[in-house]
Structure formats: C-alpha cells, structure tokens
C-alpha positions in Angstrom: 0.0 0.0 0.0 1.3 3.2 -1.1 1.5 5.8 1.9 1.2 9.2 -0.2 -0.8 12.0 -0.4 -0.8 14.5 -3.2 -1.2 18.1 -2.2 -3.4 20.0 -4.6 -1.6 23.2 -4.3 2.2 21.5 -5.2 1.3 18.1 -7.1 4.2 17.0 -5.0 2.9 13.4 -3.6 3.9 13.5 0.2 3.6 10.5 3.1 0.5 10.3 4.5 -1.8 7.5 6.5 -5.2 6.5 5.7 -7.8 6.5 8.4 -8.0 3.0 8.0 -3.7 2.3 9.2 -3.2 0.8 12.6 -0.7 3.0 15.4 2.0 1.1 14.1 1.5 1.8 10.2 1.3 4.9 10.9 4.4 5.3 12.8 6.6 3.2 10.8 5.5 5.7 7.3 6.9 8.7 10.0 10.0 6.7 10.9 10.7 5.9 6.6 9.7 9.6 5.7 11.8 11.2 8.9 8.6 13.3 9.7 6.9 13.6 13.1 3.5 14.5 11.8 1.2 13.4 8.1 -1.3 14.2 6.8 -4.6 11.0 6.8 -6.7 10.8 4.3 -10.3 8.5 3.8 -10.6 6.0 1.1 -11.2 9.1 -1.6 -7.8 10.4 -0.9 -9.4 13.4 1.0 -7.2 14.9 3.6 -9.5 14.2 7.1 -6.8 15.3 9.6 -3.1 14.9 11.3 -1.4 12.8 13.0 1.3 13.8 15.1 3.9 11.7 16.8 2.9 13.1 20.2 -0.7 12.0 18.9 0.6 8.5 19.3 2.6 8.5 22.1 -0.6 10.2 24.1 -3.5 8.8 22.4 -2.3 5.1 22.0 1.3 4.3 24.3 -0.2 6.6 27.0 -3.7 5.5 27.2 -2.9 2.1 27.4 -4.3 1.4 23.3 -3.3 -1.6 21.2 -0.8 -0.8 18.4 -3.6 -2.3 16.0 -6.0 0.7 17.0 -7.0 2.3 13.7 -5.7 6.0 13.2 -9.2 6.7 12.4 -10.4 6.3 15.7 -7.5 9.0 17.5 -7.1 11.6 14.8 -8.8 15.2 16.0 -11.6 15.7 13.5 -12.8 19.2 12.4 -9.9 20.9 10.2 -9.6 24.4 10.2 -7.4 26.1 7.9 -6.8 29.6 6.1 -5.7 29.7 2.7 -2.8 32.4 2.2 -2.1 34.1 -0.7 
C-alpha cells in the first residue's frame, strides 16, 4: 500500500496514513519519511486530519491502546485552515 498524499496546491505526492492504518502503520510511514507529523486521508484520498507523533505517544502508548487501533479512531476531527495568498 502506497503511503502518499498529493497536495493540490504543489502536485508533490507526500507521506501520509489513511484513516484505516493501525498505530503502528502509521508510525513506521513517519520513521521511513523522517517526519513527526502526516497528513490522513479516507478512502477518496481526501485529507481528514493529522497525525502527530505526540498524537501516538498520548492517544495510544499513553492510554494504554493496542498498536492495532485504527488512526481513524484518535485523529482530532474538524480541520480548520486559512488559505494564504
């Protein structure tokens, strides 16, 4: 499975999780890419949210959550952004 996400404004295809990678899937694409945070995406390749590393180590290691647990089910929900120009 192919852990990139294309940004609309660069084309440049980045790493990113779907909503449907486990914890560990998820950490492992941040430990290839070097990043501590990507973007997740749904099954239509729209961006739905961040993960962060600290997400993880909170959310799953310190709440006691199986590695297995679906990013889906941690990720804060309700975007907000600003476009600049």
């Amino acid at each position: 499975m192919q852990h990139q996400y294309n940004d609309d404004a660069t084309n440049d295809p980045g790493p990113a999780c779907w909503e449907s990678d486990s914890a560990r899937e998820c950490a492992e694409v941040m430990q290839k890419y070097r990043v501590s945070s990507v973007p997740v995406v749904d099954a239509h390749n729209r961006l739905v949210g961040v993960i962060t590393d600290r997400d993880l180590a909170l959310r799953i290691v310190a709440a006691g959550r199986a590695a297995s647990t679906r990013i889906g089910e941690i990720i804060p929900r309700g975007i907000k952004y600003r476009s600049v120009v």
